[in-house]
Backbone bond lengths (Angstrom), bond angles and torsions (degrees), N, CA, C in turn:
res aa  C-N    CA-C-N  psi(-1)  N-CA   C-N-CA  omega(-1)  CA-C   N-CA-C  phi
1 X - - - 1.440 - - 1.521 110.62 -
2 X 0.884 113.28 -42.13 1.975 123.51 167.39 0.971 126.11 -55.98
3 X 1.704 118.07 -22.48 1.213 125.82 -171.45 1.955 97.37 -106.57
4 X 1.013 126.30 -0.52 1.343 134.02 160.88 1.845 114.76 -90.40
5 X 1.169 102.89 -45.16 1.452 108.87 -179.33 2.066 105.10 -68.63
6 X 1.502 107.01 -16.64 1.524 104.02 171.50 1.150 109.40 -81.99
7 X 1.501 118.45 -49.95 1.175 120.64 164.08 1.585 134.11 -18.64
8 X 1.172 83.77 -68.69 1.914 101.95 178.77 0.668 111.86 -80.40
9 X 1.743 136.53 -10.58 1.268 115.67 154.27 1.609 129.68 -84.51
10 X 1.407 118.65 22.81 1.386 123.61 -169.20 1.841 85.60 -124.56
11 X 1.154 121.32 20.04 1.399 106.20 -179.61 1.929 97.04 -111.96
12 X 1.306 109.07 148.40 1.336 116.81 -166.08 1.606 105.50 -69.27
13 X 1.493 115.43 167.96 1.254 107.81 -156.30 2.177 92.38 -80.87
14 X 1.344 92.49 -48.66 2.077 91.46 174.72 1.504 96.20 -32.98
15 X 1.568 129.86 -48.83 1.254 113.11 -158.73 1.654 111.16 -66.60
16 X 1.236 118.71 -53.30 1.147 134.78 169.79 1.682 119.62 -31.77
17 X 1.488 110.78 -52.37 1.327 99.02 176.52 1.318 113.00 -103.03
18 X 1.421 132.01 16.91 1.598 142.74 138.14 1.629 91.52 -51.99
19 X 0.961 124.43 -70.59 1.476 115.40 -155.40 1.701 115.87 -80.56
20 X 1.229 111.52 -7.47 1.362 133.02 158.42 1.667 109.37 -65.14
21 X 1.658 121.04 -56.01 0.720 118.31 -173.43 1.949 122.85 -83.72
22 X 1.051 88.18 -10.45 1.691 96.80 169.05 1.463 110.78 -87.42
23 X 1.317 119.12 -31.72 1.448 107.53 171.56 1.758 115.15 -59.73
24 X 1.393 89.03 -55.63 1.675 91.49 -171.45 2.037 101.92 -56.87
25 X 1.063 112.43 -43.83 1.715 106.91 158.51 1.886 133.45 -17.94
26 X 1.397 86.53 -70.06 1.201 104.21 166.51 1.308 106.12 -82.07
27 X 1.596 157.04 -37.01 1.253 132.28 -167.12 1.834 88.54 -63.29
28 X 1.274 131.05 -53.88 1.514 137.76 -149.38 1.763 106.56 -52.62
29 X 2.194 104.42 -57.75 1.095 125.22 159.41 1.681 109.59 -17.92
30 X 1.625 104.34 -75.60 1.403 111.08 -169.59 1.367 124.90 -48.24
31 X 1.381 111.03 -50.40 1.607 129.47 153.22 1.106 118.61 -23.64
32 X 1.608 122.04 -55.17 1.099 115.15 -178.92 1.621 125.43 -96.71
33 X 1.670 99.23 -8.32 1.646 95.39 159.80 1.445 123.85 -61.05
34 X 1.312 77.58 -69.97 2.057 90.51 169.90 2.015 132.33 -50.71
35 X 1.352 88.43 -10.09 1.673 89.96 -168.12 2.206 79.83 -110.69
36 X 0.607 141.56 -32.87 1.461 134.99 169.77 1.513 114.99 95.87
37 X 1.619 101.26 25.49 1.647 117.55 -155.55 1.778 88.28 -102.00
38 X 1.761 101.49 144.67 1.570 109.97 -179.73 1.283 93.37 -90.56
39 X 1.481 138.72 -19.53 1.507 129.17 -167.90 2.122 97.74 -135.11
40 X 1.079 109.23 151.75 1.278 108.38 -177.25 2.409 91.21 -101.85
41 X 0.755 89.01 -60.30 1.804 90.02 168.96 1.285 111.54 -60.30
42 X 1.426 123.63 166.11 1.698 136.30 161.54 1.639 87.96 -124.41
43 X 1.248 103.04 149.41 1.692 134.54 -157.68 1.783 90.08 -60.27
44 X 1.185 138.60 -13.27 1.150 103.60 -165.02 1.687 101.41 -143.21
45 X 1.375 118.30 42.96 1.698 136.05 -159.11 1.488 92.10 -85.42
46 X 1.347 123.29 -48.76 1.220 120.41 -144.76 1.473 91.12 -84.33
47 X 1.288 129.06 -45.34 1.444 141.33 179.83 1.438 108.71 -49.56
48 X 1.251 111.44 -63.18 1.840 121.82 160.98 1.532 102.38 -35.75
49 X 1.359 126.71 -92.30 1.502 131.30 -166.01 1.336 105.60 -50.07
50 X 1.289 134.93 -11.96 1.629 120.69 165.74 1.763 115.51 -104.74
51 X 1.121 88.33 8.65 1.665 97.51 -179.26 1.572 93.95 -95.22
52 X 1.757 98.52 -56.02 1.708 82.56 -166.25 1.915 124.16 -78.06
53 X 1.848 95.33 -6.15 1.342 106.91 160.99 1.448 133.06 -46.48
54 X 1.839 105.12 -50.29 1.555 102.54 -175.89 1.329 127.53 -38.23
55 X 1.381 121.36 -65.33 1.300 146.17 178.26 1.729 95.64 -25.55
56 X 1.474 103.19 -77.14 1.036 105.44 -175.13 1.960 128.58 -44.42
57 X 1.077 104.18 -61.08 1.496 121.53 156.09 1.284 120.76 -36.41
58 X 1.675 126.32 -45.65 1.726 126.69 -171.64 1.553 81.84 -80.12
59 X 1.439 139.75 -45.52 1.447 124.54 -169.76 1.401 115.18 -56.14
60 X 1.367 120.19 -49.85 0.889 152.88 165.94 1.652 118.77 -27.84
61 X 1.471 102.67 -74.58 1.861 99.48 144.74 1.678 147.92 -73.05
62 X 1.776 88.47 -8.16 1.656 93.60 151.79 1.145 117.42 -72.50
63 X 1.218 150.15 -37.66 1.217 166.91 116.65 1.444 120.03 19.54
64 X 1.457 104.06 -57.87 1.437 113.61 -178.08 1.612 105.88 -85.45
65 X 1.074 116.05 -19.22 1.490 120.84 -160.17 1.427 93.71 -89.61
66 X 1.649 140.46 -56.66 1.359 157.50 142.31 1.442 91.57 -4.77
67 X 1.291 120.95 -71.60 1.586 118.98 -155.24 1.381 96.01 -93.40
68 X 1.086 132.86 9.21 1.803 109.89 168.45 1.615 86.20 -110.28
69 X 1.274 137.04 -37.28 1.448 111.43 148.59 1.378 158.68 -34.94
70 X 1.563 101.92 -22.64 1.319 97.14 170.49 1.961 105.56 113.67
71 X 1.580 102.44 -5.96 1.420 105.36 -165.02 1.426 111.81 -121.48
72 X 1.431 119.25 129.43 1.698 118.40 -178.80 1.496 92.42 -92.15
73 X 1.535 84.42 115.11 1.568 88.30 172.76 2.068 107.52 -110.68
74 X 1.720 95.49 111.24 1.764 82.23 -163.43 1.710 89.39 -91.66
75 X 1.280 131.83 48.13 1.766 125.67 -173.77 1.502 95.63 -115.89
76 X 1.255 142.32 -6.47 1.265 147.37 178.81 1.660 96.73 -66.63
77 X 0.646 154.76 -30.01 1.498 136.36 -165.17 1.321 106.58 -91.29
78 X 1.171 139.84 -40.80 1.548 157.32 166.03 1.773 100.35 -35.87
């Protein structure tokens, strides 16, 4: 196993996430052989996950702004 982890570490970083990115390829591929689906998304995912993101995110930089102020603000989770 040590002698793989030397390995891969003498391979260039492009190589590395070439082969990063072909896995996740084929994991997606497989997904969609096996699940029998013509689209792996529905038309409006990305719109959803940044909708229900904000909330989270504006707390998130109240948060930071509170604590580079000087203030524990424990109302962020609410």
């Amino acid at each position: 196993m040590k002698r793989l982890a030397t390995l891969w570490s003498h391979v260039p970083a492009w190589g590395r996430m070439l082969v990063y990115l072909s896995g996740g390829i084929a994991v997606l591929s497989t997904a969609r052989v096996l699940t029998g689906a013509g689209q792996l998304t529905a038309e409006n995912t990305f719109r959803s996950a940044i909708e229900l993101s904000v909330p989270i995110a504006l707390a998130g930089l109240g948060g930071l702004w509170s604590s580079a102020a000087g203030v524990v603000n424990i109302g962020l989770e609410g």
